[in-house]
C-alpha positions as CSV (number, residue, x, y, z in Angstrom):
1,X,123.8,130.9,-41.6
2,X,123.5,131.4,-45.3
3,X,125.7,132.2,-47.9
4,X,127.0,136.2,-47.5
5,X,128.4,136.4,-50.3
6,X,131.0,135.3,-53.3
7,X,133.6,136.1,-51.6
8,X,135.0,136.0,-47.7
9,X,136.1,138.5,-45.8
10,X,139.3,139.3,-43.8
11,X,139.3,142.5,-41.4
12,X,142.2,142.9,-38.8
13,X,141.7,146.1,-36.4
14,X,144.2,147.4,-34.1
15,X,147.3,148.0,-36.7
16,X,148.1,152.0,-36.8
17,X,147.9,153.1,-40.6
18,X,150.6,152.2,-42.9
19,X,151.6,149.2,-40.6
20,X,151.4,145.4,-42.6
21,X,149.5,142.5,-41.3
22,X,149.9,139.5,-43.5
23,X,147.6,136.3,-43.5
24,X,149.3,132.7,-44.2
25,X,147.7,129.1,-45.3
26,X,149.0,127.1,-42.7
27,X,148.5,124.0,-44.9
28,X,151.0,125.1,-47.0
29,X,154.7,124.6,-46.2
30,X,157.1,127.6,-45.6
31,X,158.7,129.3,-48.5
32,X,155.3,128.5,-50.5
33,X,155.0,131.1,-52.8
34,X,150.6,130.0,-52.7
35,X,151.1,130.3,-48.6
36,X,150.6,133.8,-48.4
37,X,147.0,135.3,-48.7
38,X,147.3,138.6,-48.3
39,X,149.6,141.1,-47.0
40,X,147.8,144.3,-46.9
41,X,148.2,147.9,-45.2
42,X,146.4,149.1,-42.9
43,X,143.8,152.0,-43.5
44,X,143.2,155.1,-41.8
45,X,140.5,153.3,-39.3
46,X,143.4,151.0,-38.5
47,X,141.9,147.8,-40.0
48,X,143.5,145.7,-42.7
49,X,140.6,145.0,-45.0
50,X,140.7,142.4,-47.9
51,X,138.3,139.7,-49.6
52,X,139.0,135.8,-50.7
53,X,138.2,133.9,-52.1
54,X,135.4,131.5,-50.6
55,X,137.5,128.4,-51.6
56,X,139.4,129.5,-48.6
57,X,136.9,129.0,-45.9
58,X,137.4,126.5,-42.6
59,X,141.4,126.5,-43.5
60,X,144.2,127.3,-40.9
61,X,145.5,130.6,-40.8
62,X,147.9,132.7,-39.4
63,X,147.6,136.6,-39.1
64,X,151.3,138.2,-38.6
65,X,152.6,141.8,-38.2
66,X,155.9,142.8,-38.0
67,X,156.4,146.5,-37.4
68,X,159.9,148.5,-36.1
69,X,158.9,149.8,-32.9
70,X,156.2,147.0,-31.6
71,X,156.4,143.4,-30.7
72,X,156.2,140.9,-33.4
73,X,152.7,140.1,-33.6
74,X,151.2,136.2,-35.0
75,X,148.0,134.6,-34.4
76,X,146.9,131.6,-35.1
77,X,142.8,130.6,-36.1
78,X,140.8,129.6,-39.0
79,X,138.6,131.3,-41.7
80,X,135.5,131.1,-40.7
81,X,133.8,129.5,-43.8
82,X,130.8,132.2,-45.3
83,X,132.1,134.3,-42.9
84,X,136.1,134.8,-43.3
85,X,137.9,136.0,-40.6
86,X,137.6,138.9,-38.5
87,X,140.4,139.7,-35.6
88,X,141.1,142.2,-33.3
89,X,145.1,142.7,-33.2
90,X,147.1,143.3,-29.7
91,X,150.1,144.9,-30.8
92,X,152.4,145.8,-27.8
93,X,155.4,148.2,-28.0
94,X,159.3,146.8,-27.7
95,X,160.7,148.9,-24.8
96,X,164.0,147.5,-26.3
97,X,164.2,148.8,-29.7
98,X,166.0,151.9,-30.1
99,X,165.7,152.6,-33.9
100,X,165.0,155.5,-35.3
101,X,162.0,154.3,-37.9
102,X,159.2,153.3,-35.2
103,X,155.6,152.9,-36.6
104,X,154.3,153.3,-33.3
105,X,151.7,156.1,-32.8
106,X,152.1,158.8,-29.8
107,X,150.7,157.7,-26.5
108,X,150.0,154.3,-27.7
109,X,148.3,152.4,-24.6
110,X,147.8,148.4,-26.1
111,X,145.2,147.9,-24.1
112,X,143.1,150.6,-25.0
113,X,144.4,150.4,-28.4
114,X,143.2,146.9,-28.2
115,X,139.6,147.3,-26.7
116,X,139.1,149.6,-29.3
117,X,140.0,147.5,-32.0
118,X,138.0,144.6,-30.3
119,X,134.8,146.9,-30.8
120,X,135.5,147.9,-34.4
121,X,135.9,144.4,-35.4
122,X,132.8,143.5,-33.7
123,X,130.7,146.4,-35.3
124,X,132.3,145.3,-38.6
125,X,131.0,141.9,-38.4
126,X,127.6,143.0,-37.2
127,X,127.6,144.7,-40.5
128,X,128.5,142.2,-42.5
129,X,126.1,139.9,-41.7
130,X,123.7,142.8,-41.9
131,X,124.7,143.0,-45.3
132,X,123.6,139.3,-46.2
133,X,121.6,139.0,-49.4
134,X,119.7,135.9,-48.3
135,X,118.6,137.8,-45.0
136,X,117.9,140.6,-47.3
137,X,115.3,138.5,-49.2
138,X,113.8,136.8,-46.0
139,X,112.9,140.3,-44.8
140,X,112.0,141.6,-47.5
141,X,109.6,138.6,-48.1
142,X,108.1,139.0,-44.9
143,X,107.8,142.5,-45.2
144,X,106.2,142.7,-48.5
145,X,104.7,139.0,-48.7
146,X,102.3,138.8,-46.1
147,X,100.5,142.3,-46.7
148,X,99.6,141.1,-50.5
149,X,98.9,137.8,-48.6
150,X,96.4,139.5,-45.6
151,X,94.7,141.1,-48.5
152,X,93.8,138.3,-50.3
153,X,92.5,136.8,-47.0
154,X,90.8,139.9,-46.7
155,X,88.9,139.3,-50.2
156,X,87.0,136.6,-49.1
157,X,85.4,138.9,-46.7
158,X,84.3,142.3,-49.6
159,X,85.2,145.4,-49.9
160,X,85.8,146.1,-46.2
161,X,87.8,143.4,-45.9
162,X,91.0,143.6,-48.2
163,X,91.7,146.8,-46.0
164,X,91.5,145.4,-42.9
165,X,93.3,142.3,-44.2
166,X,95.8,144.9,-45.7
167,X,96.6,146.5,-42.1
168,X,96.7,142.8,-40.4
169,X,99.4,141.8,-42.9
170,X,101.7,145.0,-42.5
171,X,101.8,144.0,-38.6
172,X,102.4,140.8,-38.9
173,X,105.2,141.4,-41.5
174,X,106.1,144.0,-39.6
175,X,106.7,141.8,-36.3
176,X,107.6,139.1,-37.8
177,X,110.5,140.2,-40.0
178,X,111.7,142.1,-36.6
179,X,111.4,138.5,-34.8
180,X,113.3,136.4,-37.9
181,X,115.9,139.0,-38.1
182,X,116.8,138.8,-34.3
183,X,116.1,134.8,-34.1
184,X,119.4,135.1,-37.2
185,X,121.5,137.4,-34.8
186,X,120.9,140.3,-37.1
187,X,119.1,143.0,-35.3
C-alpha cells in the first residue's frame, strides 16, 4: 500500500478517559530517556490517539497502561510501517486492590469493554486508509480521467459522438474507481 502520509499513526482503544497508555522502543535499553514514544491520555472515545514520526515504522514496540484499579496492562507488536500501529487494549479489573483512587468506570465488563474497543480500532483504521492521498488521486483520476478520455474517443466519431463517448467514460470511471478502490481494501 502506498504512502498515507508524513507521519504514522498510533490509536489504542479500550482505556476509559483520563487513563495513560504509554508506547516504548523496544530497541532501546531501559532507563533510555529516547525509549519512550508517547505517553498520552486517553480521550473521551477512550482511544489514546498520537502521530510519529515515519522514521519509526517496522520497529518493536510495547504499549503499556498502568492504572489504580485495573490490571497492569503491556503488549508487545510492531509499528506497522505507512501504517503505525493501531490496538485494541484489554484492560481487566484487580479484584485485589482496595484503594480508594480507582480509574475504573461503573459496570465495567472487559470483555465487552474489549469488543467494543476492537470495533473502534477497526473503524479507525478503515478510515485511515480511506484517508490516503495516493488512493485519493487514483480515484480521482479514474473518476475524472476517463470521461475527458471517452470524449476524445468520441470525437473521432462528430458531434454525436463526444456525448456518447462522454456517458461511456463516466461508467467506466464510475465502475472502475469502485473496483480499484475495493481491489486496495478501501471500500
Amino acid at each position: 500500500m502506498a504512502g498515507i502520509s508524513k507521519n504514522l499513526k498510533i490509536c489504542i482503544a479500550g482505556i476509559p478517559k483520563g487513563v495513560r497508555a504509554a508506547v516504548f522502543d523496544e530497541r532501546e535499553g531501559k532507563g533510555d530517556a529516547s525509549r519512550e514514544i508517547i505517553n498520552e491520555m486517553a480521550n473521551s472515545e477512550w482511544v489514546v490517539e498520537a502521530e510519529i514520526d515515519k522514521l519509526y515504522g517496522g520497529i518493536p514496540v510495547k504499549v503499556v497502561v498502568r492504572c489504580a484499579g485495573f490490571i497492569p496492562y503491556q503488549y508487545q507488536g510492531h509499528i506497522e510501517p505507512r501504517i503505525g500501529l493501531f490496538h485494541a487494549a484489554k484492560l481487566e479489573v484487580d479484584r485485589v486492590y482496595n484503594g480508594d483512587t480507582s480509574n475504573v468506570p461503573r459496570n465495567w465488563d472487559s470483555a465487552q469493554e474489549h469488543r467494543n474497543a476492537e470495533t473502534k480500532i477497526q473503524a479507525l483504521y478503515r478510515q485511515y486508509r480511506k484517508d490516503n492521498r495516493k488512493a485519493r488521486i487514483i480515484k480521482n483520476s479514474l473518476d475524472w480521467g476517463t470521461p475527458i478520455i471517452g470524449a476524445l474517443i468520441g470525437m473521432k466519431f462528430g458531434v454525436v459522438g463526444i456525448p456518447i463517448g462522454l456517458i461511456i467514460g463516466y461508467v467506466v470511471g464510475y465502475f472502475s474507481s469502485k473496483f480499484t478502490l475495493r481491489a486496495m481494501g478501501l471500500d
